[in-house]
ZAPA-679830 format. One record per residue (C-alpha): residue in one letter; x, y, z. Coordinates in Angstrom, 1 decimal, decimal comma. Layout:
BEGIN
[atom a; [X; Y; Z]],
...
***
This chain:
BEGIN
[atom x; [-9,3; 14,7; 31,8]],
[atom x; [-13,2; 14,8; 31,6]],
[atom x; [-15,0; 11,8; 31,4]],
[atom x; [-18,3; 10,9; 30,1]],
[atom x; [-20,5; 7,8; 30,2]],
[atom x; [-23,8; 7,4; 28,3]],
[atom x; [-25,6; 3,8; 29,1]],
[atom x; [-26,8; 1,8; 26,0]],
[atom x; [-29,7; -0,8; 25,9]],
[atom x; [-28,4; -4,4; 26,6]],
[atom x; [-24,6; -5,4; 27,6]],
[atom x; [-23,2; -2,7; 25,4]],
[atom x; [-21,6; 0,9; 26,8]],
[atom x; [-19,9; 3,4; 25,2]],
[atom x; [-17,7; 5,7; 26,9]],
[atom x; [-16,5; 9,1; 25,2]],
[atom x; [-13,5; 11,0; 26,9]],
[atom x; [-12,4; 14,0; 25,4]],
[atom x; [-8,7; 14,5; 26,2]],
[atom x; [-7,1; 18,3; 27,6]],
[atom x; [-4,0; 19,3; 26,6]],
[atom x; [-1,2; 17,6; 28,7]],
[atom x; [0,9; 20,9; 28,6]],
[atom x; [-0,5; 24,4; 29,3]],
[atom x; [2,9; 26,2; 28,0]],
[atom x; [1,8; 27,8; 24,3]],
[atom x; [1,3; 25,9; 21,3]],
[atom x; [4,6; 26,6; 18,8]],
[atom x; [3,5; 27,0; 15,0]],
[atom x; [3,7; 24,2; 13,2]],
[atom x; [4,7; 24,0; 9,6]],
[atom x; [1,8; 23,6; 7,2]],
[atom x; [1,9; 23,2; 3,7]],
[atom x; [1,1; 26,5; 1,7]],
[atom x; [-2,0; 27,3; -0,1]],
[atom x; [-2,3; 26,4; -3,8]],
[atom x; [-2,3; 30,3; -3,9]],
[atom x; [1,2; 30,0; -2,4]],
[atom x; [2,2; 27,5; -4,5]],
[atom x; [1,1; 28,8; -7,9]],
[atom x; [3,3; 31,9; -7,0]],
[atom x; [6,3; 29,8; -6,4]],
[atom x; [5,9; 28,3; -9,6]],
[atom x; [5,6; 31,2; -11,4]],
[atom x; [8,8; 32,8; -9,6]],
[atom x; [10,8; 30,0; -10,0]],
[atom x; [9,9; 29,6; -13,6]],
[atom x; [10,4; 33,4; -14,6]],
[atom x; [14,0; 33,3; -12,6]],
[atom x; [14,8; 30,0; -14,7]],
[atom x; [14,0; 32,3; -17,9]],
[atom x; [16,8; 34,0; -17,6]],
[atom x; [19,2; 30,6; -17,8]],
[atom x; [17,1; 28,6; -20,4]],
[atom x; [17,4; 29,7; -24,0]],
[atom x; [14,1; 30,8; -25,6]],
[atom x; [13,4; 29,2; -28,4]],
[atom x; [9,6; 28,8; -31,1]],
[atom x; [8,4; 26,1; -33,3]],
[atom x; [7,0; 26,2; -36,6]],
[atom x; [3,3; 26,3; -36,9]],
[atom x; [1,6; 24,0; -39,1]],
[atom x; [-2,3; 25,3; -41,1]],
[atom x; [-3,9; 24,4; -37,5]],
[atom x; [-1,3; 26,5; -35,4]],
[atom x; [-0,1; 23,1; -34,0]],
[atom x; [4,4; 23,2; -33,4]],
[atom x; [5,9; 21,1; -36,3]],
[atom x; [7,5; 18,6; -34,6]],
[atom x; [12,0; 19,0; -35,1]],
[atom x; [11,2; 22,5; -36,1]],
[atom x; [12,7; 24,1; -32,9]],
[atom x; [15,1; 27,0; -32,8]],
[atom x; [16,7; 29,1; -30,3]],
[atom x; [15,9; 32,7; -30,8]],
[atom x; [18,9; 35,2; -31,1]],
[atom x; [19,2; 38,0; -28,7]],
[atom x; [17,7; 41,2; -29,5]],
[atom x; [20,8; 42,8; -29,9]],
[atom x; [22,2; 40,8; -32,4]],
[atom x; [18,9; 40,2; -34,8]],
[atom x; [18,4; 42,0; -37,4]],
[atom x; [15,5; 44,0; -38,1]],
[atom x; [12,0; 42,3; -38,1]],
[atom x; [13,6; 39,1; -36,5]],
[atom x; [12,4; 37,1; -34,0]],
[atom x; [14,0; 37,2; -31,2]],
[atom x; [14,6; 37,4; -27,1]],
[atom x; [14,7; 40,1; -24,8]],
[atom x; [16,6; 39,2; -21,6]],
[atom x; [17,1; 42,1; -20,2]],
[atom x; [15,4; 42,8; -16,5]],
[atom x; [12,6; 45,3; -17,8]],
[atom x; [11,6; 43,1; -20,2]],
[atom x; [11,3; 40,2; -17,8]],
[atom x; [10,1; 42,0; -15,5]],
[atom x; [7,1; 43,1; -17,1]],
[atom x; [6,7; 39,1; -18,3]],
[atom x; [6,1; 38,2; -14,9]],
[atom x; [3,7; 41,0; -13,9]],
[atom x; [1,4; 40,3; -16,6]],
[atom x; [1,8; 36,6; -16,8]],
[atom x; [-1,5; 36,1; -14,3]],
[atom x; [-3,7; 38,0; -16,8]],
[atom x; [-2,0; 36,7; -20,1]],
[atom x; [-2,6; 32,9; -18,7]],
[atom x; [-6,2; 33,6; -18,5]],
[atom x; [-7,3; 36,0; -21,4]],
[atom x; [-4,4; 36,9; -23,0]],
[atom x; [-4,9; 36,9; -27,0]],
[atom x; [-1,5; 35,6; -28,8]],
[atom x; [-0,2; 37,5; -31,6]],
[atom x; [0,5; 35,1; -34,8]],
[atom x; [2,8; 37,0; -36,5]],
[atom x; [4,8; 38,5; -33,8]],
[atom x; [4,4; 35,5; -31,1]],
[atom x; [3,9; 37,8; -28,4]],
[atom x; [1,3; 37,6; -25,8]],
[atom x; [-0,8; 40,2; -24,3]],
[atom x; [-4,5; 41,4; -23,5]],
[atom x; [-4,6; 44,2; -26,0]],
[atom x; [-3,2; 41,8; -29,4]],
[atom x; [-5,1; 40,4; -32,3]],
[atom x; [-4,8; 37,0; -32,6]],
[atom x; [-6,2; 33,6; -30,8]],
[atom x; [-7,1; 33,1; -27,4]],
[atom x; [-3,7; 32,2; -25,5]],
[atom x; [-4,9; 32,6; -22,1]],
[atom x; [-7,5; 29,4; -20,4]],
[atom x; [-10,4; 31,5; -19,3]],
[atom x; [-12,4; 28,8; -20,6]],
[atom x; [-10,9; 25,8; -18,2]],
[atom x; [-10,0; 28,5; -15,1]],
[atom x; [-14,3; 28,9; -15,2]],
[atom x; [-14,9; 25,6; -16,0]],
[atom x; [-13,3; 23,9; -12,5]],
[atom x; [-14,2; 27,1; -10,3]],
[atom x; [-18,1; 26,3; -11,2]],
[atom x; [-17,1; 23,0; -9,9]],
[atom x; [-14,7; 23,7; -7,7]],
[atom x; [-17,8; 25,8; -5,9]],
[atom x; [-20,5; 22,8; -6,1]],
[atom x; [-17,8; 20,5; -4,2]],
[atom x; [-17,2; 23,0; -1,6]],
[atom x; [-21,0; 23,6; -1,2]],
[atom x; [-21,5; 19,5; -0,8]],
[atom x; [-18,7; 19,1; 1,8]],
[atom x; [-19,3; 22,4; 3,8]],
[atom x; [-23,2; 21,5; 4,2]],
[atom x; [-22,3; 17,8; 4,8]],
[atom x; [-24,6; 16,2; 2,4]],
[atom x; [-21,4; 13,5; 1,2]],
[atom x; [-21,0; 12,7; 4,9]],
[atom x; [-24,1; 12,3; 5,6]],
[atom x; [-24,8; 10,1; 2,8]],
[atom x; [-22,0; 7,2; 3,3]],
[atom x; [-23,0; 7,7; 6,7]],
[atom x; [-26,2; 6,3; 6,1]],
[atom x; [-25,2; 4,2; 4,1]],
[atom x; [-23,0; 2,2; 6,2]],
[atom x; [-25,8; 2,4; 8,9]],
[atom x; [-28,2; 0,6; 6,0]],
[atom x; [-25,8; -1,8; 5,7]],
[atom x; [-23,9; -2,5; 8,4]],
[atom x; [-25,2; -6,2; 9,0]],
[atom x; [-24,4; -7,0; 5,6]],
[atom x; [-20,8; -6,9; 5,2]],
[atom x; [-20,4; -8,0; 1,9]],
[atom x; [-23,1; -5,5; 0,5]],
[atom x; [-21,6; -3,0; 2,8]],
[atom x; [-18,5; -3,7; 0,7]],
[atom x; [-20,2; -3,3; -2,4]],
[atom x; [-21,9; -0,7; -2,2]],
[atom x; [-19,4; 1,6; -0,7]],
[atom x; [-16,7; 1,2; -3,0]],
[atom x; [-19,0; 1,9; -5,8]],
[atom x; [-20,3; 5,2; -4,1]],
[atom x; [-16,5; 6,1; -3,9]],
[atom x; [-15,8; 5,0; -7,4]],
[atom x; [-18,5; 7,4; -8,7]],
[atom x; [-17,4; 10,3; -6,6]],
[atom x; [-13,6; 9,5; -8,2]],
[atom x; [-14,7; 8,7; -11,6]],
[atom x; [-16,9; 12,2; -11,7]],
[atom x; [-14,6; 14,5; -9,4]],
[atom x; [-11,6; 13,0; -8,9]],
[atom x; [-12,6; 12,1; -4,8]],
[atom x; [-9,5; 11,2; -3,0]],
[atom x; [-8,6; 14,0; -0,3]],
[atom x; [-12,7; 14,6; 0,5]],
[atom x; [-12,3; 10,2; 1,7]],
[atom x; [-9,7; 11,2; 4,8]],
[atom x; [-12,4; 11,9; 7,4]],
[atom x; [-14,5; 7,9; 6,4]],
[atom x; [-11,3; 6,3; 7,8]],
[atom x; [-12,6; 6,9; 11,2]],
[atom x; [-16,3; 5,5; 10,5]],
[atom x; [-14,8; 2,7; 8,8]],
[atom x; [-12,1; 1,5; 11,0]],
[atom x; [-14,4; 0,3; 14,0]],
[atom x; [-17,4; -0,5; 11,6]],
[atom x; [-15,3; -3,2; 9,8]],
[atom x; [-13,2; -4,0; 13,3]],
[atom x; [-16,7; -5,0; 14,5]],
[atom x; [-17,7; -7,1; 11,2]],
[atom x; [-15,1; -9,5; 11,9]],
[atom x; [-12,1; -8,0; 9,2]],
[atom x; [-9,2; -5,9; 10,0]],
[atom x; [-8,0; -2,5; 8,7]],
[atom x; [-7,1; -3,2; 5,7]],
[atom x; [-10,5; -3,9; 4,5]],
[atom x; [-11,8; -0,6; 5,5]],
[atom x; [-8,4; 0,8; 3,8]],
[atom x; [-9,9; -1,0; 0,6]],
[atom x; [-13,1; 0,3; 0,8]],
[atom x; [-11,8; 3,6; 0,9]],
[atom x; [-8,3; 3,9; -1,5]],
[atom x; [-9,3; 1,1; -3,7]],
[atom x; [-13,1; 2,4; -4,7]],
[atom x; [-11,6; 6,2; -5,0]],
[atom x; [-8,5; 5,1; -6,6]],
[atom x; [-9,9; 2,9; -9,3]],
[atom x; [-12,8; 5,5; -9,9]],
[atom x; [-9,9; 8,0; -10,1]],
[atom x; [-7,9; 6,2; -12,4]],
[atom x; [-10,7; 5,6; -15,0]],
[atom x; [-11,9; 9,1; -14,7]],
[atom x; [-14,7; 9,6; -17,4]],
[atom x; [-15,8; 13,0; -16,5]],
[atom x; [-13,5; 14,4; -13,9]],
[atom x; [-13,2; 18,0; -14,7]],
[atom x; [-9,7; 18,3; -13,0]],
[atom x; [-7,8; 15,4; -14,7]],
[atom x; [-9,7; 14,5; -18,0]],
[atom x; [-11,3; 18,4; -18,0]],
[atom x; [-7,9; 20,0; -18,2]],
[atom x; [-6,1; 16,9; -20,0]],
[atom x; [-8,4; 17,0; -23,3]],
[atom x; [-8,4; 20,9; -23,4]],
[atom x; [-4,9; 20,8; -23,3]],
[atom x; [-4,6; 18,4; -26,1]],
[atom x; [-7,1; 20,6; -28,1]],
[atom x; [-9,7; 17,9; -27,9]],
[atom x; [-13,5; 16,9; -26,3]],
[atom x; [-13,5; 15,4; -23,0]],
[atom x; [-16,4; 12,8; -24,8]],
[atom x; [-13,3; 11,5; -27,0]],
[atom x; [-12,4; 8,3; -25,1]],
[atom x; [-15,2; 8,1; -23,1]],
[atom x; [-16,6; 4,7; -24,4]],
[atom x; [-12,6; 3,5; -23,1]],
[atom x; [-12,5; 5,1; -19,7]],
[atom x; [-16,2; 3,9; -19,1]],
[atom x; [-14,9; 0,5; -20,0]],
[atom x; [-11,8; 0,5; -18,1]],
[atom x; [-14,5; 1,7; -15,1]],
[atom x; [-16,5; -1,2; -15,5]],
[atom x; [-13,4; -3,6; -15,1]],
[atom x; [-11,3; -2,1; -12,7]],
[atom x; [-14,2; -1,5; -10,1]],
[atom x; [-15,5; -4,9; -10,2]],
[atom x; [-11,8; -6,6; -10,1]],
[atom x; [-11,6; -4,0; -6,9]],
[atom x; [-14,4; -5,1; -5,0]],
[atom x; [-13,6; -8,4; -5,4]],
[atom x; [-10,0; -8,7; -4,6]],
[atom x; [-11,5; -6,5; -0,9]],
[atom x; [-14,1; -9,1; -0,2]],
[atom x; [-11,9; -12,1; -0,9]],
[atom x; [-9,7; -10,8; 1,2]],
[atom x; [-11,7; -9,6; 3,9]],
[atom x; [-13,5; -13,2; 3,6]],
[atom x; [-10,2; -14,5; 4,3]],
[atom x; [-9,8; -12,5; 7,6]],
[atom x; [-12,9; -13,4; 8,9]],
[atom x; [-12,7; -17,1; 8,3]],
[atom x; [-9,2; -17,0; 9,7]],
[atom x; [-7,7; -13,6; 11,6]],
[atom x; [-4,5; -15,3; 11,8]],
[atom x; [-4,3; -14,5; 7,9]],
[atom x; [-4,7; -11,0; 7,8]],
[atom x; [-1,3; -9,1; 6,6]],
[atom x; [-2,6; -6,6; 9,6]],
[atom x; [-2,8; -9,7; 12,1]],
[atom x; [-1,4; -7,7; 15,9]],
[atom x; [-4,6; -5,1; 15,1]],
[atom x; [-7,2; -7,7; 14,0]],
[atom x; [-9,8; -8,8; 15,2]],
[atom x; [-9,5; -11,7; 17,5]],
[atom x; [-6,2; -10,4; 18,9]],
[atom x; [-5,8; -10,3; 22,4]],
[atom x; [-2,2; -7,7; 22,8]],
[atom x; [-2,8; -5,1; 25,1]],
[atom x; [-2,8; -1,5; 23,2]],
[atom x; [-4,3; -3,2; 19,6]],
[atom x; [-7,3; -1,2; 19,7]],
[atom x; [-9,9; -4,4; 20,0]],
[atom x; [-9,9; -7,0; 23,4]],
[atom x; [-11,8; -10,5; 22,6]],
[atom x; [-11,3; -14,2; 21,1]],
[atom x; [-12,6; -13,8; 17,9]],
[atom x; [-16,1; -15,4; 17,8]],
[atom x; [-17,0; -13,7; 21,2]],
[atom x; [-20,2; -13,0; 21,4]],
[atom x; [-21,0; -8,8; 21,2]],
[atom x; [-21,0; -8,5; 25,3]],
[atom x; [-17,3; -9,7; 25,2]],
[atom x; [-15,7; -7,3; 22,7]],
[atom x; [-14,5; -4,0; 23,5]],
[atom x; [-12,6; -1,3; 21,4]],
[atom x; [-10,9; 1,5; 21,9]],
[atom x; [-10,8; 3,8; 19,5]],
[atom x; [-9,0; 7,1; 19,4]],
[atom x; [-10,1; 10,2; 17,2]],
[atom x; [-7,2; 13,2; 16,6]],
[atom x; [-8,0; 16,3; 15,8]],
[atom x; [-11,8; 14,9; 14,3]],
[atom x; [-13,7; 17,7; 12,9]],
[atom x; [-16,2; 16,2; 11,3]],
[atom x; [-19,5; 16,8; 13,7]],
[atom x; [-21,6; 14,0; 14,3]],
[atom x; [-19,1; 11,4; 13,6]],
[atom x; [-18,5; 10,2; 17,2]],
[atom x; [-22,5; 9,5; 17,3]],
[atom x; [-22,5; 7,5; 14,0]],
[atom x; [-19,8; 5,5; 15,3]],
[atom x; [-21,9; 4,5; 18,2]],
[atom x; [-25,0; 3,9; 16,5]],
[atom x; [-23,3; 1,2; 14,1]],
[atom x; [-21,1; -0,8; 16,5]],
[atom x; [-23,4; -0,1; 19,9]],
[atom x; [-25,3; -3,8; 19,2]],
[atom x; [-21,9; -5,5; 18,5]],
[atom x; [-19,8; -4,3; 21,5]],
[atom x; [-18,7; -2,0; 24,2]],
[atom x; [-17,4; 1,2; 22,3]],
[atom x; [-14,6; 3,2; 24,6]],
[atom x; [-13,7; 6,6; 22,4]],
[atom x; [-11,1; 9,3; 23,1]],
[atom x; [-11,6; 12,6; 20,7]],
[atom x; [-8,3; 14,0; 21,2]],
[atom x; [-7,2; 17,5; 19,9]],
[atom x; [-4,9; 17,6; 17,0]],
***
């Protein structure tokens, strides 16, 4: 183990070990959870091998080509219809051929009115969802493009810098930058890798985890769950539905303008609660204040910053720069021990 120690104006230090394997035998691969390329093909296996078991039945179209509601019937087999009947083909060829053309047919393939049959070379209306496929991959590619060159990190980053001596604007305005970024995109998975800036930066405030857990979930989750524009919930929802992704919008908006606020309340009450009293927190063995051995922070709560000291460990981080934000925000408030470990 390798350890490094950069001194820090004043009483504060900050000491950054990077941990070494403690085994030199090979790694063993690890189970991972497939691609969403991996999982659309399971789908789409495990739904064509159910066709064969679930009787195929249509609907009756109304002017609009919507199904009739109570209109449903099974479909005879083709053997038994008679001629110019509806009806299903179960046989292995047929299926078959279902599944090799069901990638192009979801995404251009024209549906026959007449005959109900699907395929890139019918007359008819547009079966397939070009339309909503193009629609997320545009955005799809202006999310990756944001996280890859690190212009979201950088920007809560400084943000929590700004205001770091100002919890309860620090509050404020985080939750709302992650209530945009869930109410626009649907931000939820792109929040993992703030947990580690948070943590210590609301350790050092005075409040315990759970605040910066608040910060983090509540703001993405209540942006998330009023989503006004999010192309990958609301987007897909209302072209499903066959209607605008504006209808509603006043509501969501609304519901937005409620469920934030109510949010960032219930976080600051509750982190006002912790301060005044750690012995309160519903987190109270990893507050600050505590003095167990192995809790992450040392120091009677009210020390002054010269007394405090944190440990702080950091698995498998890979988000560069992080380490050094970390000790920019918390190097006036106390001494700062981090271990980057590898994943």
């Amino acid at each position: 183990m390798s350890d490094r120690t950069r001194g820090v104006d004043g009483p504060t230090r900050i000491t950054a070990e990077e941990a070494e394997p403690a085994s030199t035998e090979p790694d063993t691969r690890r189970l991972k959870f497939p691609s969403a390329l991996t999982v659309l093909a399971i789908v789409l296996v495990a739904t064509w091998v159910a066709s064969f078991v679930i009787p195929s039945g249509v609907y009756e179209l109304d002017e609009t080509g919507a199904p009739v509601p109570g209109s449903y019937r099974e479909l005879p087999s083709c053997g038994a219809a008679a001629e110019g009947e509806l009806c299903s083909d179960k046989s292995l060829a047929a299926q078959f051929g279902r599944l090799w053309r069901a990638p192009p047919n979801g995404l251009y393939g024209i549906e026959n009115q007449a005959t109900r049959t699907v395929g890139a070379d019918e007359e008819g209306v547009l079966y397939g969802s070009a339309q909503i496929f193009l629609f997320v991959l545009a955005v799809g590619a202006f999310i990756a493009m944001t996280m890859k060159t690190g212009a979201i990190d950088v920007a809560i980053r400084r943000l929590a810098i700004r205001f770091g001596d100002r919890p309860m604007l620090l509050v404020i305005v985080l939750m709302t930058v992650f209530a945009v970024g869930g109410t626009t995109y649907g931000m939820w998975e792109e929040t993992l890798g703030f947990y580690a800036l948070m943590v210590p930066l609301v350790l050092a405030l005075g409040y315990d985890r759970l605040v910066a857990v608040g910060i983090i979930a509540l703001g993405a989750g209540t942006g998330t769950l009023a989503s006004t524009v999010n192309p990958f919930a609301t987007g897909v929802a209302s072209d499903a539905a066959g209607i605008s992704i504006s209808d509603g919008l006043g509501t969501r908006l609304a519901m937005w303008l409620v469920l934030v606020p109510l949010a960032i309340a219930y976080v600051i009450w509750y982190g006002n609660r912790v301060r005044s009293n750690p012995a309160r927190s519903l987190v109270a063995p990893v507050a600050v204040g505590s003095a167990r051995q192995g809790d992450g922070v040392a120091g009677a709560a009210g020390a002054p910053p010269d007394q405090r000291a944190m440990d702080l460990d950091l698995v498998g981080l890979d988000r560069p720069g992080i380490v050094r934000e970390i000790s920019q925000l918390l190097a006036p408030r106390m001494e700062l021990r981090i271990r980057v470990s590898p994943p």
